[in-house]
C-alpha positions, -999 to 999 in steps of 0.1 A, spaced: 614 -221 347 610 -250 370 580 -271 378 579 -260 411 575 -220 402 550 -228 371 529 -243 397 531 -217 424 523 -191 398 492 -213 382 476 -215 416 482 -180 429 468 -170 399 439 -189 403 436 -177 437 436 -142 426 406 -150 402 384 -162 426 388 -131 448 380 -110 419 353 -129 412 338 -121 452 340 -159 460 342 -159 503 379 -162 509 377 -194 529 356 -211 498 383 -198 474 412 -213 496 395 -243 499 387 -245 459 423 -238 451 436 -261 481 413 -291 471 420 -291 439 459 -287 441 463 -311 462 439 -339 435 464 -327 409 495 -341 432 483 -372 446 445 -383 437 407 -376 446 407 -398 474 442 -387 490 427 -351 486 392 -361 504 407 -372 532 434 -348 538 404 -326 533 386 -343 561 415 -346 583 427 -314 583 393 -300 593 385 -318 618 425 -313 629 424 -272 626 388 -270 646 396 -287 671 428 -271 683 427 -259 717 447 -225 711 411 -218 689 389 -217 717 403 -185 725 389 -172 699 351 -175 702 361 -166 742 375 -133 730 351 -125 703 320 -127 732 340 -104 753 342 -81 723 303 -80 716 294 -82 751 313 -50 758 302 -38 729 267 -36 735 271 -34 767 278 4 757 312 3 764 324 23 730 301 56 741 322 55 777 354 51 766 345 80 743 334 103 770 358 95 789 383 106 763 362 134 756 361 148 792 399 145 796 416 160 764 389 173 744 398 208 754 430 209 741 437 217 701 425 188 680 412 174 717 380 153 700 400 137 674 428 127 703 401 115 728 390 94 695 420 78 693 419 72 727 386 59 727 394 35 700 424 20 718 405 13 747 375 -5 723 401 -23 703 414 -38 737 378 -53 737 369 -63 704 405 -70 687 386 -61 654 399 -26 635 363 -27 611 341 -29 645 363 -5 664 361 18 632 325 16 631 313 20 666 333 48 672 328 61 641 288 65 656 297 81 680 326 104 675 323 117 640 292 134 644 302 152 681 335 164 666 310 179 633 290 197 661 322 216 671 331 222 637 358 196 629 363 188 594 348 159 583 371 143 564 398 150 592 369 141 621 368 104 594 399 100 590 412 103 630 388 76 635 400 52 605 434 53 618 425 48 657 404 20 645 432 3 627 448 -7 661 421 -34 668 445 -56 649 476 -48 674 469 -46 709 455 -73 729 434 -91 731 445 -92 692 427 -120 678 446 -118 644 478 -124 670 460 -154 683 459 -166 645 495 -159 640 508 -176 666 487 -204 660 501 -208 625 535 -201 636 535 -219 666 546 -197 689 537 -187 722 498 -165 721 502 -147 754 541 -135 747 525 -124 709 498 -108 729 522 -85 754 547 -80 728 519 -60 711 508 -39 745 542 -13 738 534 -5 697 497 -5 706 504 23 730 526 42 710 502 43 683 477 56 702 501 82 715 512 87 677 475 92 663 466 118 691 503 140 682 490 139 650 454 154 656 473 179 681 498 193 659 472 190 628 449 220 649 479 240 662 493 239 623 454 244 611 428 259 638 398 256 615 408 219 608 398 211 648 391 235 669 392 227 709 360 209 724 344 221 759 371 226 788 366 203 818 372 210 854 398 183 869 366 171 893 349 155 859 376 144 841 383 120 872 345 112 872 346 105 837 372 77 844 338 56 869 324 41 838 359 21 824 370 11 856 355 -20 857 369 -32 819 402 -15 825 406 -38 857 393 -74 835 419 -65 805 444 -61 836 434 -95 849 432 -108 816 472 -97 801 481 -103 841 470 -136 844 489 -141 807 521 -127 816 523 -141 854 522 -174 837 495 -184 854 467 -189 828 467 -198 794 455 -175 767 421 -197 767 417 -196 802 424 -160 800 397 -157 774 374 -174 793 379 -150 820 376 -122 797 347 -134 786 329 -141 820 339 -105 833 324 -88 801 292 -105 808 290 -96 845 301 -60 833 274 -58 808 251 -81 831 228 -45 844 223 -39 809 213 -78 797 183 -76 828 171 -42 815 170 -61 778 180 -97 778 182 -95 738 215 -86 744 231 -116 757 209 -135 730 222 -109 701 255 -112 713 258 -151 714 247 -149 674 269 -124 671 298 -146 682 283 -177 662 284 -160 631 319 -144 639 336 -172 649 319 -197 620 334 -169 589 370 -173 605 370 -209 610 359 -219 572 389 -195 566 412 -212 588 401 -248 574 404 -232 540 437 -222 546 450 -248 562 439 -274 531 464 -250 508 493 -248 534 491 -286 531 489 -284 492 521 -262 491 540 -282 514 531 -307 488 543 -290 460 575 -281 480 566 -244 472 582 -230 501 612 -248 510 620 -241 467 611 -204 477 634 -205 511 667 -214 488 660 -191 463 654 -161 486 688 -171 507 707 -178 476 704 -145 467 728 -134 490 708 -101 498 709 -81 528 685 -98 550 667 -60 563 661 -57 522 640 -89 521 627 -79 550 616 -40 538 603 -61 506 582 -79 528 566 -54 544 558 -34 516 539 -66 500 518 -64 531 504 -29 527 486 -36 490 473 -69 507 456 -50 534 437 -30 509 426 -62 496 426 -87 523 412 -91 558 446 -95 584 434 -130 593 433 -141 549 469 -124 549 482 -142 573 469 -176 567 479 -176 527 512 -158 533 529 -173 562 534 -205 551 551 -190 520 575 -157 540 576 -174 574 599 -199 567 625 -176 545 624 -148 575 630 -173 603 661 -187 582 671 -154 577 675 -148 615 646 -129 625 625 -135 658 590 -144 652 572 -127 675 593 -95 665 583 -103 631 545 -109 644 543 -76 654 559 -56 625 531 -79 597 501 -67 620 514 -26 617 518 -31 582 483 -47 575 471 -15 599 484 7 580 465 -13 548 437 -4 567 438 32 558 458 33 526 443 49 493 427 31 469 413 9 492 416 12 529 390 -10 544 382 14 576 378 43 550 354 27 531 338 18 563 335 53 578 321 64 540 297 40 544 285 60 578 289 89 563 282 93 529 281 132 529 319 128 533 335 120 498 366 91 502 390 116 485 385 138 515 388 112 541 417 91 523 437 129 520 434 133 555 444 94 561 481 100 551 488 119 585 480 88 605 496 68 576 526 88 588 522 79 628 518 42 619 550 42 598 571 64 627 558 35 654 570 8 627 607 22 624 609 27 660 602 -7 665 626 -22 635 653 4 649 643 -4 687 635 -41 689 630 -39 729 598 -21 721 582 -52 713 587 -65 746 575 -102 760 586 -124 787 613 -142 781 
């Protein structure tokens, strides 16, 4: 066994332990990066790559996108914008057979578009729509899980700030990464909501129809989104024109959000202010993870880990779709684990480089990683939006909600094949 592998398996190891241990992700990355990087070279070459790649990684440009975006998120968010997009939904297909769940998912597409976070989406929603599908009899687990797997596509459709982190680390473009994911963040939607349909024609009792609404007040239902519908337009327009950069974008997203949710900040300025800390203590957890991460990308390029790992992978001689499918399937364990953002960051340094050489387009690639960590999201033992709609409702055992998870499980992996057998879906400018 070579040098090389006895030290990749040492540290990952190592890693490994100081998750189980509950050690914050970016402190264990740093720990493991730190002290990796001392072993090859020396306490003082470590201290100041340690220094330098800080100060390097926070002050990239394509990061201040990310604060811009998160405001937006919160701003909308409390701002009120989760119980419109819910009514909305509500007023237009919750007559039909599983209607509430399918106005959920609908709901939770238009949130995710705000907050590009799957646990927020998962648990605003989850306020809001579990309990008015219970009052028309839904099953609980069912009413849970509908909104665990509309909340997984925070992750996916722009502005997706776990894209903006992958292109980042990939260096390649944010704003095509950002309309690639506008197609397989629609089709999941349209996915989740088949499923809820077909789930009450096959099983009545499971969800029953909502309250019919006349056509006059499903269009009046639409007054309250307007206004964000037209800044996430502005925002993905002014991307795909070419005429703004993702940041400026952000900032524009940003700005709009706040003069969207400005009626609400006079009624009670501790909005703006609980927002701004919010964002702070947001944007602070995924930048120690970036830094983190970025010190042990530097300590295995170091250690050569993987170019060694490239070769051995191409040497193979496998089918390039079976590394590929073996990939993908290491992606849905780490979900259970692992936030997308920690995924990304420890793995792409490591698969990146063997799936480029293989001949696969990044930002194809980009898309298919962020449906697979969605679909960790919802996945038995330990899907994180399960655990957090248990959390809101405790009445509801995770058995039940996790049993009902697999149909969505099914949507997410239908959307995935279409877009490995259709590559066109993911679609960005050229």
């Amino acid at each position: 066994m070579s040098e090389v592998l006895i030290l990749g398996i040492f540290i990952i190891s190592l890693l490994l332990l100081l998750f189980a241990i509950r050690l914050p992700v970016g402190f264990s990355l740093l720990i493991v990066g730190f002290g990796g990087i001392w072993y090859l070279k020396n306490y003082n070459a470590a201290s100041l790559i340690l220094v330098s790649t800080a100060y390097n990684t926070v002050s990239n440009y394509v990061l201040i996108s990310v604060p811009l975006f998160i405001l937006m998120g919160h701003l909308s968010l409390n701002a009120g914008l989760a119980q419109k997009a819910y009514s909305a939904g509500f007023k237009i297909v919750g007559g039909l057979p599983g209607g509430l769940a399918m106005a959920s998912s609908i709901g939770c597409g238009i949130f995710a578009a705000a907050t590009g976070s799957s646990a927020a989406t998962a648990a605003t929603l989850g306020k809001v729509a579990v309990p008015e599908m219970e009052k028309y009899g839904y099953d609980s687990g069912f009413a849970c899980a509908a909104v665990a797997g509309g909340g997984s596509i925070g992750i996916l459709i722009p502005p997706s700030i776990v894209l903006i982190i992958y292109g980042m680390i990939t260096d390649l473009s944010i704003g095509k990464l950002l309309i690639a994911g506008v197609i397989p963040g629609i089709l999941t939607i349209i996915a989740n909501m088949l499923v809820s349909y077909f789930s009450a024609i096959i099983n009545p009792k499971l969800a029953p129809r909502g309250p019919k609404t006349s056509l006059k007040e499903k269009i009046r239902s639409m007054n309250g989104l307007w206004g964000f519908i037209s800044l996430i337009i502005i925002v993905l327009g002014g991307i795909y024109a070419g005429i703004a950069t993702p940041t400026e974008s952000a900032a524009i997203g940003a700005l709009g959000a706040f003069i969207l949710a400005l009626p609400m900040i006079i009624k009670e300025p501790k909005i703006l202010v609980e927002s701004l800390i919010e964002t702070s203590v947001t944007t602070s957890m995924i930048f120690i993870i970036i830094i983190g991460a970025s010190l042990f990308t530097m300590f295995l390029s170091l250690a050569n880990i993987p170019a060694t790992l490239t070769d051995s992978v191409i040497s193979l001689d496998m089918p390039r779709m079976y590394t590929l499918g073996m990939v993908l399937l290491l992606y849905i364990p780490l979900g259970m684990f692992l936030g997308p953002i920690e995924i990304m960051l420890i793995t792409l340094p490591i698969i990146f480089p063997v799936l480029i050489d293989l001949g696969f387009n990044g930002i194809w690639l980009g898309i298919l990683l962020v449906k697979m960590m969605e679909i960790g999201y919802v996945t038995p033992p330990l899907g994180m939006n399960v655990f957090v709609l248990h959390g809101m409702n405790p009445q509801v055992s995770l058995k039940r909600i996790f049993g009902h998870s697999t149909r969505f499980i099914s949507a997410d992996l239908i959307v995935l094949i279409l877009c490995i057998s259709f590559p066109f879906l993911v679609y960005y400018p050229q």
